[in-house]
C-alpha positions as CSV (number, residue, x, y, z in Angstrom):
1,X,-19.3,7.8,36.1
2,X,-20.6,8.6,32.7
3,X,-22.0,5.7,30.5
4,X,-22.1,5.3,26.5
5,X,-23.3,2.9,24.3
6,X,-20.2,0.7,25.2
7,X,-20.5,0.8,29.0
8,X,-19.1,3.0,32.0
9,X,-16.7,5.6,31.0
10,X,-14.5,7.1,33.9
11,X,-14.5,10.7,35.2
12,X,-11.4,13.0,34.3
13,X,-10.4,12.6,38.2
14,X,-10.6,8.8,37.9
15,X,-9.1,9.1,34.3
16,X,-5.8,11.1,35.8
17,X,-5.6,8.9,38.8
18,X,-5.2,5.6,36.8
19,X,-2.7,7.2,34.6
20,X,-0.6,9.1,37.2
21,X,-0.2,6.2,38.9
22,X,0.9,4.5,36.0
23,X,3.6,7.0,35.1
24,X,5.0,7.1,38.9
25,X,5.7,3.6,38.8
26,X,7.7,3.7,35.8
27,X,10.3,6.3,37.3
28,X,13.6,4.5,37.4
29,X,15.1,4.3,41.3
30,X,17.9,6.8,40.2
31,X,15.1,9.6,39.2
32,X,14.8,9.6,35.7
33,X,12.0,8.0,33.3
34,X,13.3,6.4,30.2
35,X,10.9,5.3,27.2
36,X,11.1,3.3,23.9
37,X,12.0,4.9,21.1
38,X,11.3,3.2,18.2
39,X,11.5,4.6,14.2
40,X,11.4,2.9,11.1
41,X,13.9,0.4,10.2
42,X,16.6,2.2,9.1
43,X,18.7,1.7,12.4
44,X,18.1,-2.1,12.3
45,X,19.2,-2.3,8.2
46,X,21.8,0.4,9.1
47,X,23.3,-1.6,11.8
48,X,24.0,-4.7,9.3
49,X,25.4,-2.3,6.5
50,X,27.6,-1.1,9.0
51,X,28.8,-4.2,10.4
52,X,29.5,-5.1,7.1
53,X,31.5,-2.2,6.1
54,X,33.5,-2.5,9.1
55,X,34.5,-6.3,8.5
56,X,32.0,-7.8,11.2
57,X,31.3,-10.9,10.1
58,X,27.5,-11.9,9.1
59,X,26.5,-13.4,13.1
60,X,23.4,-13.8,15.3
61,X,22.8,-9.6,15.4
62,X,22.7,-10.2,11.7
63,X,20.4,-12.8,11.6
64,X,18.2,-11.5,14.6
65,X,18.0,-8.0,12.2
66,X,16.6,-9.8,9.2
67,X,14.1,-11.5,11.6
68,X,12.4,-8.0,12.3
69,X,12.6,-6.6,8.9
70,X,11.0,-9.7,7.5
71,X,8.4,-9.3,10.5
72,X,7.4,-6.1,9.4
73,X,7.3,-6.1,5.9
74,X,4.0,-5.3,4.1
75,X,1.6,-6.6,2.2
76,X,2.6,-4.8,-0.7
77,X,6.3,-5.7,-0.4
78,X,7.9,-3.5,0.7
79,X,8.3,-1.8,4.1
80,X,6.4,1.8,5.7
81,X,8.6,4.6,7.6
82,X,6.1,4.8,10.0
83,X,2.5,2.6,10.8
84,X,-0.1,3.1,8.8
85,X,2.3,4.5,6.4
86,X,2.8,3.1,2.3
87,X,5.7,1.2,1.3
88,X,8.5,4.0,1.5
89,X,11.7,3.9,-1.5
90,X,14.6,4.8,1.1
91,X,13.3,2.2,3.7
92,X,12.7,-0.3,1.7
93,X,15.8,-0.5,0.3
94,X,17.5,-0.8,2.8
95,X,15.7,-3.5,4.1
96,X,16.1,-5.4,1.1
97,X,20.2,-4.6,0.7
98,X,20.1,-5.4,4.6
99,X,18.6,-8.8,3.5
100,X,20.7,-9.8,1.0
101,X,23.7,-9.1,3.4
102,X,21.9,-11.4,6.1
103,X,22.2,-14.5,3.2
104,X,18.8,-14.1,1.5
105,X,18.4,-15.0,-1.9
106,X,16.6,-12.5,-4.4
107,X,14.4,-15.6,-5.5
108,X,12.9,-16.3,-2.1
109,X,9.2,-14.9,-2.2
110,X,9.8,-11.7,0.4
111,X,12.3,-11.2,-2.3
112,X,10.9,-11.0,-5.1
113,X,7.9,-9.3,-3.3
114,X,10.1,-6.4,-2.1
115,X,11.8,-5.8,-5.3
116,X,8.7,-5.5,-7.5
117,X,7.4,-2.8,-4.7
118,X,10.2,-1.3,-5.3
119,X,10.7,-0.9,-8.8
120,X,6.8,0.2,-8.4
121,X,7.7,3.1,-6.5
122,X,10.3,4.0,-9.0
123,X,13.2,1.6,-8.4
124,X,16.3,2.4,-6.4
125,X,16.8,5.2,-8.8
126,X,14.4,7.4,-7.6
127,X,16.9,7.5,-4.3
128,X,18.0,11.3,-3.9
129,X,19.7,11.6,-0.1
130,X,22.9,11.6,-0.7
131,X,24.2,11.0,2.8
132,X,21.7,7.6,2.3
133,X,23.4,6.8,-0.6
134,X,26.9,7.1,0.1
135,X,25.9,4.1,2.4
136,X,25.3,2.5,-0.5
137,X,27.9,3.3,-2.3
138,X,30.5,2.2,0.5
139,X,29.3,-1.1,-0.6
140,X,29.5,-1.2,-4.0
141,X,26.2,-0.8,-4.8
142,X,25.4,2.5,-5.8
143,X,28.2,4.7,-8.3
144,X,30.3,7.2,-6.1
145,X,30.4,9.2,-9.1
146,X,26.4,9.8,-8.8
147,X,27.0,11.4,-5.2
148,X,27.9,15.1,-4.7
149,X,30.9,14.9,-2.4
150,X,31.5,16.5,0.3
151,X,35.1,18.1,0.7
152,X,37.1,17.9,4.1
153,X,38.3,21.4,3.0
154,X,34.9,23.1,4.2
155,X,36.4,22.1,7.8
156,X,39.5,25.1,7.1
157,X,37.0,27.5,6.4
158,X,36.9,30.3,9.2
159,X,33.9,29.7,11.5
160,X,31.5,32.2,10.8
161,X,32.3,32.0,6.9
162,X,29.3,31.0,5.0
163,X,29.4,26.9,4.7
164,X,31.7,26.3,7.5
165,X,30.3,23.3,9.4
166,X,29.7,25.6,12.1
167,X,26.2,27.0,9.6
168,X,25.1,23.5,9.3
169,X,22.9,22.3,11.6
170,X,24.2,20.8,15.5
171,X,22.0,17.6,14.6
172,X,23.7,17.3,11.4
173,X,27.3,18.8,12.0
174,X,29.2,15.4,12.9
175,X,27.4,13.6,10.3
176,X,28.5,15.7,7.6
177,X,32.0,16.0,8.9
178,X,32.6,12.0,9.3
179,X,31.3,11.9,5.9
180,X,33.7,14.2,4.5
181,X,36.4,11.9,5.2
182,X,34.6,9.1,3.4
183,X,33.8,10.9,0.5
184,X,37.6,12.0,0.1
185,X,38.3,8.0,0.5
186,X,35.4,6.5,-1.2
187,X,36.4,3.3,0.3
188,X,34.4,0.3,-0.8
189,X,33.9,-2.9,1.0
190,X,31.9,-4.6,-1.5
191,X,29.3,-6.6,-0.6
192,X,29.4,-9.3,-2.7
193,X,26.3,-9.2,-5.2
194,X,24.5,-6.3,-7.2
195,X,20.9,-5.3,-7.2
196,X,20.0,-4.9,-10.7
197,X,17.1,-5.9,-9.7
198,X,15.6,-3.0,-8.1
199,X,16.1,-1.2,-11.1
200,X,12.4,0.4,-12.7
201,X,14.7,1.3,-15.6
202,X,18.0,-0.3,-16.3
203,X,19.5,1.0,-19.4
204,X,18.9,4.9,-17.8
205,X,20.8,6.8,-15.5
206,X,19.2,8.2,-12.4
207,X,17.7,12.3,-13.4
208,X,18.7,14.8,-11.4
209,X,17.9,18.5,-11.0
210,X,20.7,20.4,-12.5
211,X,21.6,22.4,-9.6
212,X,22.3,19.1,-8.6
213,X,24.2,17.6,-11.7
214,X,26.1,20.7,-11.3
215,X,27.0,20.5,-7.7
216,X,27.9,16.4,-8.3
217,X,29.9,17.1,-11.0
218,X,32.3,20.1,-9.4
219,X,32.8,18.0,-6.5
220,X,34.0,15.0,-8.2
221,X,36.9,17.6,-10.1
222,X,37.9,18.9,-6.7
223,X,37.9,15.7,-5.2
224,X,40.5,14.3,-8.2
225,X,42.7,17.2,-8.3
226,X,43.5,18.9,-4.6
227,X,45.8,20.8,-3.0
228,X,47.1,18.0,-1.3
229,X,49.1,20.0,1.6
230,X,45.1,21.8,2.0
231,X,43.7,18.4,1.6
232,X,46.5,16.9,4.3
233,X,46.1,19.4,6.5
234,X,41.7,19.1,6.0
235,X,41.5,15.5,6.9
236,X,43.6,15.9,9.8
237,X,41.1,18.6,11.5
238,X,38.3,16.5,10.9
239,X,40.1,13.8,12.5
240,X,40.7,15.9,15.4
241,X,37.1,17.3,15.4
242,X,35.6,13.9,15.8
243,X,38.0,12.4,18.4
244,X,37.3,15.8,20.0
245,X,33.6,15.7,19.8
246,X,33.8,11.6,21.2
247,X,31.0,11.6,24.3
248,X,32.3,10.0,27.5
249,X,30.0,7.0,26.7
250,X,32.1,6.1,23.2
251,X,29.5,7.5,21.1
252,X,28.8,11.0,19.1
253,X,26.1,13.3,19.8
254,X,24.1,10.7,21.9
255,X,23.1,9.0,19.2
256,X,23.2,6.1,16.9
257,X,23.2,7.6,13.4
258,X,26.3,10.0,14.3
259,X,27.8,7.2,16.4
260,X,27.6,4.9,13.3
261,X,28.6,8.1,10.4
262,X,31.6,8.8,13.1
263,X,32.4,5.1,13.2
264,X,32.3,5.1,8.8
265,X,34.7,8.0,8.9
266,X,37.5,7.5,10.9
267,X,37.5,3.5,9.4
268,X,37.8,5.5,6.4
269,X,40.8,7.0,7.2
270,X,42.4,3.9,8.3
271,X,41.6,3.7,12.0
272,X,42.8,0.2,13.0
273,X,40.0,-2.3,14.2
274,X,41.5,-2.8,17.5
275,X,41.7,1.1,18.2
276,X,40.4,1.9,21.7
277,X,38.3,4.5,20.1
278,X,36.5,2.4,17.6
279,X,36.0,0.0,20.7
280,X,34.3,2.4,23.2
281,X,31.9,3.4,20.3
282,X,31.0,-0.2,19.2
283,X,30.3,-0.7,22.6
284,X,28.0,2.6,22.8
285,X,25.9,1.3,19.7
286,X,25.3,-1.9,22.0
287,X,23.2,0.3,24.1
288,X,21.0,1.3,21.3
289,X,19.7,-2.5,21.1
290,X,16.4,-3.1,22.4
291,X,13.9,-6.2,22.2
292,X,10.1,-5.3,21.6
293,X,7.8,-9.0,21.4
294,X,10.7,-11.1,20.7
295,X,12.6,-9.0,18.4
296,X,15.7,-6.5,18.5
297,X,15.5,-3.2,17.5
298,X,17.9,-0.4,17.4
299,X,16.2,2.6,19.1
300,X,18.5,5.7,17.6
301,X,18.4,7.6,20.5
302,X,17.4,7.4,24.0
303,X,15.5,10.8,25.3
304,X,15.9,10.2,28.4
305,X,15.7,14.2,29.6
306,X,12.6,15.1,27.5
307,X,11.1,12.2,29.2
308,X,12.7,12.7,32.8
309,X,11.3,17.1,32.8
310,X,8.0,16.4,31.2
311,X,7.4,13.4,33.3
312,X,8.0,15.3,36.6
313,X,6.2,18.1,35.9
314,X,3.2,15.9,34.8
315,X,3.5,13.8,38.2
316,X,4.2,17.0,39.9
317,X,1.3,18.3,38.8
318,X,-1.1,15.7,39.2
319,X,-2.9,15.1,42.9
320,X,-1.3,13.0,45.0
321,X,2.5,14.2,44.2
322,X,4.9,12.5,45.8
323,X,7.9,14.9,47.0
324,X,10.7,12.1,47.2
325,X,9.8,10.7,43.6
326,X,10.0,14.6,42.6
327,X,12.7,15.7,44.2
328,X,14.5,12.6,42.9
329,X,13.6,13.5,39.2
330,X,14.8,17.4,40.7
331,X,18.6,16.0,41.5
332,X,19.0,13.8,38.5
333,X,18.1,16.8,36.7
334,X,20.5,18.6,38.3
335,X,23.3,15.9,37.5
336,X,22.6,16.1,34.1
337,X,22.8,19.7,33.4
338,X,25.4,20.6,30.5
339,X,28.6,22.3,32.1
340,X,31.3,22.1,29.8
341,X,31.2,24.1,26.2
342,X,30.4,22.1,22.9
343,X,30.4,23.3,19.3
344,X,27.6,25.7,20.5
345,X,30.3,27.9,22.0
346,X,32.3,28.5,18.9
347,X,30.6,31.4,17.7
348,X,29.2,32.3,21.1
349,X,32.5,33.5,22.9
350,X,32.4,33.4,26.3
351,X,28.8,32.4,27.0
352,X,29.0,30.1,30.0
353,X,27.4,26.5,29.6
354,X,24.0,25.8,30.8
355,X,20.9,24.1,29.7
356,X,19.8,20.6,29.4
357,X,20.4,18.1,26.5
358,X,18.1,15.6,24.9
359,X,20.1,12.5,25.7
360,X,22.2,10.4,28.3
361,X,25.9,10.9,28.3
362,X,26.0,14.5,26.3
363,X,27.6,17.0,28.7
364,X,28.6,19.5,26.0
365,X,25.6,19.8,23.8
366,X,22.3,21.5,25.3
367,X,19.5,22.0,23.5
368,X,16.7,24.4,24.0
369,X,13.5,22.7,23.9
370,X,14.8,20.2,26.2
371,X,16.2,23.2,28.7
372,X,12.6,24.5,28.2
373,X,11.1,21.5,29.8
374,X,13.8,21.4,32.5
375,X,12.9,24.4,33.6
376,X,8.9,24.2,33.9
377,X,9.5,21.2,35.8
378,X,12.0,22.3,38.4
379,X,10.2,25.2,38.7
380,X,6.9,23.6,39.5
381,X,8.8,21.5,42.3
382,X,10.8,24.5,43.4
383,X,10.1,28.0,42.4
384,X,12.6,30.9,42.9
385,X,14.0,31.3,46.5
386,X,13.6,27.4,47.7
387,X,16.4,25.6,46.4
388,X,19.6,27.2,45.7
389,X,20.6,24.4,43.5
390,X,18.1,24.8,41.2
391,X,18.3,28.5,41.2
392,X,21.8,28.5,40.2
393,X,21.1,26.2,37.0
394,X,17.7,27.6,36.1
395,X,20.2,31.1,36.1
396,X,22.6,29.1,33.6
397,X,19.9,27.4,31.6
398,X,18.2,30.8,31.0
399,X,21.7,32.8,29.9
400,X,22.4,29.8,27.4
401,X,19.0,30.2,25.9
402,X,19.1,34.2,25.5
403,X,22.6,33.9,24.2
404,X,21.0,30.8,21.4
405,X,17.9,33.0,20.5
406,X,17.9,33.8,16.6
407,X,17.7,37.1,15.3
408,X,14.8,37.3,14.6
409,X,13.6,36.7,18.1
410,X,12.6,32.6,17.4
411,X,14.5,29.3,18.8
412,X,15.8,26.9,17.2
413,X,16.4,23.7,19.0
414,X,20.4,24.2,19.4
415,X,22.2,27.1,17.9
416,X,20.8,30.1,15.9
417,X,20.0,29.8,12.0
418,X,23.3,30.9,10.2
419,X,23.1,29.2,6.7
420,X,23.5,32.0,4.3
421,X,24.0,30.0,1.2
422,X,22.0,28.6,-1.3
423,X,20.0,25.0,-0.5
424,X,18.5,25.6,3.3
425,X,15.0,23.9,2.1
426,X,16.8,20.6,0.8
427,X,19.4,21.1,3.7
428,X,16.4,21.2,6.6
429,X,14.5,18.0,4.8
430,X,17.7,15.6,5.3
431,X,18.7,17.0,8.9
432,X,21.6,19.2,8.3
433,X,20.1,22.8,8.9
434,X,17.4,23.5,11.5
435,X,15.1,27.4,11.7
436,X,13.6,28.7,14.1
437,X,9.9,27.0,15.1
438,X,6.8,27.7,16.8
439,X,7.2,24.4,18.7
440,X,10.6,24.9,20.2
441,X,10.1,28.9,20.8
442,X,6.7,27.6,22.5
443,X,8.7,25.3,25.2
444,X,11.1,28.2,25.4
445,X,8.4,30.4,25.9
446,X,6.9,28.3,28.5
447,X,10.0,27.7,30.7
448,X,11.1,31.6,30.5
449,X,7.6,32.1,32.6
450,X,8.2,29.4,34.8
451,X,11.1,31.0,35.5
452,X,9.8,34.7,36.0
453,X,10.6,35.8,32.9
454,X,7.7,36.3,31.0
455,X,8.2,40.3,30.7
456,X,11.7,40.4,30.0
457,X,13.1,41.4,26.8
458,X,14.1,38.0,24.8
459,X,10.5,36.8,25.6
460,X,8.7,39.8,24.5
461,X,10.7,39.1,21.2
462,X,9.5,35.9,21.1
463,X,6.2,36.2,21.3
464,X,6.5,38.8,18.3
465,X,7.7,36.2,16.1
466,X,4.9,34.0,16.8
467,X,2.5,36.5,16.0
468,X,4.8,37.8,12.6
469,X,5.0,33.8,12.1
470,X,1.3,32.6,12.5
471,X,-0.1,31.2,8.8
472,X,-3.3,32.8,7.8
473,X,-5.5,29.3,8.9
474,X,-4.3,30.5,12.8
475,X,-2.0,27.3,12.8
476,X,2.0,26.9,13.0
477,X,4.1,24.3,11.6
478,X,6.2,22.4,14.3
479,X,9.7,21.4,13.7
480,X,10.3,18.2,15.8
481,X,6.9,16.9,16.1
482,X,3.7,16.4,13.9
483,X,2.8,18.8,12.8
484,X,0.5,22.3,12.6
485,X,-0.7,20.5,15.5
486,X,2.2,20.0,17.3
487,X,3.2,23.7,16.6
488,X,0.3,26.0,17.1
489,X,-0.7,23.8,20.7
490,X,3.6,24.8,21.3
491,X,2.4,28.7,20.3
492,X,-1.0,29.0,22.4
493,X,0.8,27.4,25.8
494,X,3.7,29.3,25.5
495,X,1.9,32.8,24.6
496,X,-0.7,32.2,27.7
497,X,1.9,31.1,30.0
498,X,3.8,34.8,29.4
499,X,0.5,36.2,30.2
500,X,-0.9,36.4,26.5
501,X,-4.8,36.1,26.9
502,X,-7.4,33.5,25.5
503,X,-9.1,36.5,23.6
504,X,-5.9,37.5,22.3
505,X,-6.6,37.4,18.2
506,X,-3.1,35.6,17.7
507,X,-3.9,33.1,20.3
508,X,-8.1,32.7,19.9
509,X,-6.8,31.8,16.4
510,X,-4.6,29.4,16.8
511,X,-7.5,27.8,19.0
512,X,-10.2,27.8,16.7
513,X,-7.7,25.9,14.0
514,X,-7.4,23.5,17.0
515,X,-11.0,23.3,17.6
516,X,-12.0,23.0,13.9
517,X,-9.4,19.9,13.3
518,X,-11.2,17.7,16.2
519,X,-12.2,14.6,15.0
520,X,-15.7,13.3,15.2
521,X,-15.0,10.8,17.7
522,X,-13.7,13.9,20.4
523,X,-10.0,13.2,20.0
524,X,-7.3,15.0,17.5
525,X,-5.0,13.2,15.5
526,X,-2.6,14.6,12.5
527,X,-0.7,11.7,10.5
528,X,3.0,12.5,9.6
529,X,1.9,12.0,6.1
530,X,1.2,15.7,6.9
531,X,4.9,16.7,6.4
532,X,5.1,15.5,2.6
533,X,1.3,15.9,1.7
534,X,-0.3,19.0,2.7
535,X,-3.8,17.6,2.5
536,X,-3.0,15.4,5.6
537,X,-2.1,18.5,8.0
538,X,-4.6,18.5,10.7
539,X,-5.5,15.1,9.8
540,X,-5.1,11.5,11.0
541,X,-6.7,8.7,13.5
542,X,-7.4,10.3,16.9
543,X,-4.5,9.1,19.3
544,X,-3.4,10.1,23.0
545,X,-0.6,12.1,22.7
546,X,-1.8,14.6,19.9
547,X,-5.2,14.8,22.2
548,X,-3.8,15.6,25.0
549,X,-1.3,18.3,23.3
550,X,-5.1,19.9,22.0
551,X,-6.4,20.2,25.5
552,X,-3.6,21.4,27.3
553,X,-3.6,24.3,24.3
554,X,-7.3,24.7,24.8
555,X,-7.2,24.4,28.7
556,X,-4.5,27.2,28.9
557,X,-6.4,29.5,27.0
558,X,-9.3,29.3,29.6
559,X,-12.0,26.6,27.5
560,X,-11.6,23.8,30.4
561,X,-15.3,24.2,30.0
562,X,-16.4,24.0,26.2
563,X,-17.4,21.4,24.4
564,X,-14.1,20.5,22.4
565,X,-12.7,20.2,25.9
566,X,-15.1,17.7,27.3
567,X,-14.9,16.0,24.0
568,X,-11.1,15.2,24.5
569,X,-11.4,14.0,28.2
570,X,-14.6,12.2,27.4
571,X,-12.2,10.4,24.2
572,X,-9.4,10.3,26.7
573,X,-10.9,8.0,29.3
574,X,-13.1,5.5,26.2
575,X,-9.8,4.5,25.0
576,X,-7.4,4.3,28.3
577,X,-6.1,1.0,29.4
578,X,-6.8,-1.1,32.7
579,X,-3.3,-0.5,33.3
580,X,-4.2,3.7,33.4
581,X,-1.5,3.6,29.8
582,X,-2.9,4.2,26.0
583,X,-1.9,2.4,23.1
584,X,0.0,4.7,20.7
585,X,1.8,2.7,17.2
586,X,1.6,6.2,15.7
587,X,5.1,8.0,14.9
588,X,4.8,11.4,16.0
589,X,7.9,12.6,16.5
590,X,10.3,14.0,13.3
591,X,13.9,13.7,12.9
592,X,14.2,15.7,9.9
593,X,11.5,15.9,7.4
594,X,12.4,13.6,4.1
595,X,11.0,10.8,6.4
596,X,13.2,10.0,9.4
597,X,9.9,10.0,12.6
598,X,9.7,8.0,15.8
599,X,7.5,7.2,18.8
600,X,8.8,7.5,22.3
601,X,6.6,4.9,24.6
602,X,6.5,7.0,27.5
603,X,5.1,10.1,26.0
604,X,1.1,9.3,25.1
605,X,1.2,8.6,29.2
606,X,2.9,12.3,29.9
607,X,1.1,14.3,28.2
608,X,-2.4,12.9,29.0
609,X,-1.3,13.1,32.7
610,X,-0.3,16.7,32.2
611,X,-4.0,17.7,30.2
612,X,-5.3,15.7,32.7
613,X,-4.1,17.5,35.3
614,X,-4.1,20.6,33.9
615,X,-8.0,20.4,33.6
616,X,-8.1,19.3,37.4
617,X,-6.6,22.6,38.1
618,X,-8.6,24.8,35.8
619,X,-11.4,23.2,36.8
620,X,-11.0,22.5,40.9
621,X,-14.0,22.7,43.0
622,X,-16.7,23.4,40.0
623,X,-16.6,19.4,39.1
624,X,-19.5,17.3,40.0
């Protein structure tokens, strides 16, 4: 062992030991691994608006909800999106509205504290989702006529027309589509006070960018004078596509914010309360509730597959493997592959299902970052030629991927950029489009060579786009993590695993940006700040995860033995637990990129098992 000025620091081995351990004994005894997933508040406060909306009357869930907002409100008043983060408009709001719902008076100190940090950071009219505030607005306390509306006509447009729902985004599809049917409703269960209050400037209406004024005002004509056959005949498919689109667990897209939006919609439409449909998907938001130190939190979505593939190919990887824990993970892999057509298959015709989603109970939705995974760790228990099983679905997985890849060669994470209309920057920042990204075209990247199909055509596309996509630093923007970081490590280990050398220009690039952003202290960190403030990319307080997503870049492009490597391990094993686990409050995960990030527990442990491991390999025999 190594010492430092506070005492014994382990050796890698002994580092990756401890932690391996740790994450095999946290595989459930059905296979899978299964984290935390915690974001801002928005599920908690979103849960009591929707209760209320739906005619739930205020009970313990309501008043166990208001216990954790009030526990993690700041000392400025108002509440962050993330830790570490400042007070944040949308959040705080809704913490305050979810409040005042749970029987809190505005005169109460948190009260009053909240609502001056709020009108602070520009008062409730500074809001501009408006999916966010139609929530609002179903309560009375935000105008409907301020809100650009969404028409259930768009759901009669032919498929491939530009703005049918089948252009937006697979994330964002049923959201937009059970909002439709509010919008055309505007149904209002007020909520039985106002909130002048949070006003910065009362006698003004909120200022919107023209395109936007535009947009708010044309929808609001159509919405007063349809076709009503067209409209009739509109509300009635979207009806039809959400009942279709209904999970076998009650809830929509394996979710809680669709499950919820879903839920909002059809009441609109005059679902009864006692409906069989709106029971199954209550029940599925039940399994959304979690309790971290004594309080309940809604975790809006349960990864359960991300964490299942990269969990067994970290263990699998790691000395010591344990072939029944692997080949456990293997067949509940295997159970969980996606084998009936969802919305994906609209406009690809006869593409057979394949793939992997993100989520428990989603057997029509894959997604390719999550199939990427899949297939690095299947592979890595069973390569081609041992398990028949596993061949067969790696096939599928693979023909779903080619048959999602965007024209231009990238990935995105579930269907292929279509938008062709105006508005795909504001679109992508509230979660209804998504582009291709370096991150997810990396895992693709990555899973095509476990596969043996590094040379193959798609993949040789692929890694053009990286290099046609690379920003002049040598970094990448991620999509679905934070940020450049996230990104260029996604680039570098998918490019070296199709056989893309270390002194490649595109790849010893993207290292040296890596290199260059190491923090003093050995580790890498990049703050999701990064996504709204520029000066924050590369950025942050070192943590485990984002450390161990530098070394496995840095490892694969053959610097197990530089000095930014040794840094990392040397950081790694200084702040790892008795327990072999790191702590991790950071948010590192995005959603979509006007705020919505999250933290999975189980992650900071993966992927500093996988560096770890991925050093011991690079490095075997030449340790001392």
């Amino acid at each position: 062992m190594t010492t430092d000025a506070t005492g014994p620091v382990r050796t890698p081995e002994q580092t990756l030991a401890l932690a391996a351990e740790a994450l095999r004994s946290r595989q459930h005894e059905d296979g899978y691994w299964r984290g935390d997933c915690r974001s801002s508040l928005i599920g908690e406060t979103g849960e009591v608006v929707l209760r209320h909306y739906l005619g739930c009357p205020p009970d313990e869930r309501t008043a166990a909800a208001a216990r954790t907002i009030l526990s993690e409100q700041t000392p400025t008043g108002g509440w962050a999106a993330h830790h570490g983060g400042d007070d944040q408009p949308l959040v705080s709001v809704f913490c305050y509205v979810a409040l005042r719902l749970a029987g809190h008076h505005p005169d109460e100190p948190e009260m009053r504290a909240a609502a001056g940090a709020i009108r602070e950071m520009g008062g409730i009219e500074a809001l501009n989702n408006p999916l966010m505030l139609a929530w609002l607005a179903m309560i009375g306390l935000w105008p409907w006529r301020d809100i650009p509306l969404i028409p259930p006509e768009i759901l009669l447009l032919p498929d491939d027309a530009p703005g049918s729902i089948y252009h937006i985004g697979a994330g964002g599809r049923g959201v937009l589509v059970a909002n439709s049917l509010l919008m055309q409703s505007r149904r209002v269960v007020p909520a039985g006070f106002d909130i002048a209050e949070l006003r910065a400037h009362p006698a003004e209406r909120p200022k919107r960018p023209l395109p936007m004024r535009a947009a708010t005002a044309t929808s609001h004509v159509v919405a007063r004078h349809p076709f009503r056959p067209l409209r009739r005949r509109a509300v009635r498919k979207a009806v039809q596509y959400l009942l279709r689109t209904q999970e076998r667990d009650g809830g929509w897209g394996g979710n809680w914010p669709q499950t919820a939006n879903a839920l909002i919609g059809l009441d609109a439409i005059g679902l009864p309360a006692d409906h069989p449909i709106r029971a199954r998907a209550m029940a599925a938001l039940d399994e959304y509730v979690t309790h971290h130190d004594g309080y309940r939190h809604i975790d809006m979505w349960i990864p359960v597959v991300m964490d299942t593939a990269l969990a067994l190919n970290a263990t699998a990887a790691a000395p010591g493997a344990d072939p029944k824990s692997a080949e456990g993970a293997v067949r509940w892999l295997l159970e969980n592959e996606v084998t009936e057509p969802g919305d994906w298959s609209v406009l690809s015709p006869g593409q057979a299902p394949g793939g992997w989603p993100f989520v428990f109970a989603n057997n029509t939705n894959p997604d390719a970052d999550d199939t990427g995974f899949a297939l690095v760790a299947m592979r890595r228990v069973h390569p081609r030629g041992t398990d028949a099983a596993v061949d067969g679905a790696c096939r599928r997985a693979v023909d779903w991927l080619v048959s999602q890849q965007c024209d231009d060669g990238g990935w995105a994470a579930f269907e292929p950029l279509r938008w062709r209309l105006p508005g795909r920057e504001r679109l992508a920042d509230i979660g209804l489009l998504e582009a291709p990204s370096a991150d997810v075209t990396g895992h693709v990247l990555e899973g095509l060579a476990a596969d043996g199909r590094a040379d193959e055509p798609p993949a040789r596309r692929a890694i053009a786009w990286l290099r046609e996509n690379q920003h002049e630093d040598g970094s990448w923007p991620g999509w679905w993590a934070c940020f450049h970081l996230h990104g260029t490590v996604s680039a570098v280990v998918g490019l070296t695993a199709c056989g893309v050398p270390g002194d490649d220009p595109v790849v010893a690039r993207g290292c040296e940006w890596i290199i260059a952003h190491q923090q003093p202290d050995g580790g890498w960190g990049e703050d999701v700040r990064a996504l709204q403030d520029p000066s924050w990319i590369g950025r942050g307080p070192s943590i485990p995860s984002q450390t161990s997503w530098a070394l496995l870049a840095l490892i694969s492009a053959g610097h197990a033995d530089s000095e930014a490597v040794r840094g990392g391990l040397e950081w790694l094993a200084r702040n790892q637990r008795e327990d072999g686990d790191w702590d991790e409050p950071q948010n590192t995960w995005i959603v979509y990129r006007d705020g919505l990030t999250y933290r999975d527990s189980m992650l900071r442990l993966i992927y500093a098992v996988t560096a770890l491991s991925a050093y011991h390999h690079a490095t075997q025999g030449r340790q001392s």
